[in-house]
C-alpha positions in Angstrom: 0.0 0.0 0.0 3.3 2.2 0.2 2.6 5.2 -2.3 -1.1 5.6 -1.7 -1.4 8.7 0.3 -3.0 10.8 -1.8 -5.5 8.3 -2.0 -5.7 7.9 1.9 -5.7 11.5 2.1 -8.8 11.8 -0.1 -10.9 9.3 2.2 -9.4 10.8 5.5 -10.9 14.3 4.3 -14.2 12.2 3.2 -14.8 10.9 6.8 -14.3 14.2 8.2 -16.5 15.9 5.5 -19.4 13.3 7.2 -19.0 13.0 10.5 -16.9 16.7 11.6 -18.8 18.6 9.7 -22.7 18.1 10.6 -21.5 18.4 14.4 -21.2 22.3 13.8 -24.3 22.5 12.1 -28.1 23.6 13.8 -31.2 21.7 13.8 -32.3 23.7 10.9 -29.2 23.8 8.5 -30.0 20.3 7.3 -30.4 21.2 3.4 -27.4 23.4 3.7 -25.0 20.3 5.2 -26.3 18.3 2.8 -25.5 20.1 0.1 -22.0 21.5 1.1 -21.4 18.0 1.8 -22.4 17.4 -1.8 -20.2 19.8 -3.2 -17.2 18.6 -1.3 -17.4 15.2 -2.4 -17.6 16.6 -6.1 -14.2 18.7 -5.2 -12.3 16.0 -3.4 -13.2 13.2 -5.8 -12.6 16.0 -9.0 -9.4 16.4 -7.2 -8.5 13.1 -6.6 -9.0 12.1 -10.5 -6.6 14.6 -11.4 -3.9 14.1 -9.0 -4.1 10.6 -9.0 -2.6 8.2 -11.6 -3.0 4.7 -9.6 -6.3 2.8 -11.3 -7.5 1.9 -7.1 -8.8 6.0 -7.5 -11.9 4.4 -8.9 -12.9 2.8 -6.0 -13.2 6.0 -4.3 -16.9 6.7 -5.2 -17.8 3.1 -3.8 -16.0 4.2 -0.3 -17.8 7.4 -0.5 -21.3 5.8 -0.8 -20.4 3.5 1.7 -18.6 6.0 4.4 -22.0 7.9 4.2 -23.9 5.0 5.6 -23.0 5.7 9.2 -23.6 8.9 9.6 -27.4 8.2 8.5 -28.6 7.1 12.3 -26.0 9.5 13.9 -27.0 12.9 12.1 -30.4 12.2 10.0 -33.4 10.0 9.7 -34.2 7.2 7.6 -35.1 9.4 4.5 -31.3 10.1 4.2 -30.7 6.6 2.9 -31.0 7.8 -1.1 -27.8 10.2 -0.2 -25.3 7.7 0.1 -26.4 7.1 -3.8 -26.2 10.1 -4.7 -22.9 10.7 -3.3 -21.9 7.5 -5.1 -22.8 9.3 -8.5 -21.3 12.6 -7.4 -18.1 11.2 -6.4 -17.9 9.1 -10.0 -18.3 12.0 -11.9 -15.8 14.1 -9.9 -13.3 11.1 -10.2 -13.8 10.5 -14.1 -14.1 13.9 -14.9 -10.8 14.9 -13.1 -9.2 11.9 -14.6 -10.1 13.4 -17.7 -9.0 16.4 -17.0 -5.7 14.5 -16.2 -5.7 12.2 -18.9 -5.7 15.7 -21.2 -3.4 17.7 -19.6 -0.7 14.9 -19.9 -1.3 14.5 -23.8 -1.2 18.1 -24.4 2.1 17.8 -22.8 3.2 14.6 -24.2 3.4 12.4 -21.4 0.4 10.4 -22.1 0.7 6.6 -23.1 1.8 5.6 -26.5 
């Protein structure tokens, strides 16, 4: 597992991003944590895709569907289930869109496979 901090790094901030940051939020922010947690999944997985060139990257939006799952009885009701999908999806497009992004940026420069 030597060389996969970037990776670790990414799921570290992920757990925090659940479980650190709804503990600062009121009774009433709910939609507002939700959605900042929504846009920080898209960010870390974005920037995980482009930083990262090891193929286990692409588990990452499994882990963050599945990471989610715990919070659901600790922060929200049982309505909340459908956002560990959602953060599945969010987290896939962040990592193949920032792999793109990566994937690009390397050709233009010539360092792409041949």
């Amino acid at each position: 597992m030597k060389g996969y901090w970037l990776e670790g790094l990414g799921g570290v901030a992920q757990v925090l991003l659940y479980y650190l940051w709804p503990m600062f939020a009121g009774p009433t922010d709910g939609i507002a944590v939700v959605l900042l947690i929504f846009m920080g999944t898209l960010v870390l997985s974005g920037a995980l895709g482009m930083g990262s060139g090891k193929k286990i990257k692409f588990l990452y939006p499994v882990l963050a569907g599945v990471l989610f799952l715990p919070s659901i009885p600790i922060y929200y009701n049982e309505s909340a289930w459908i956002h560990a999908l959602w953060y599945f999806a969010v987290s896939a497009f962040g990592i193949g869109t920032g792999s793109l992004i990566r994937y690009l940026f390397l050709t233009l420069q010539g360092k792409g496979k041949k």
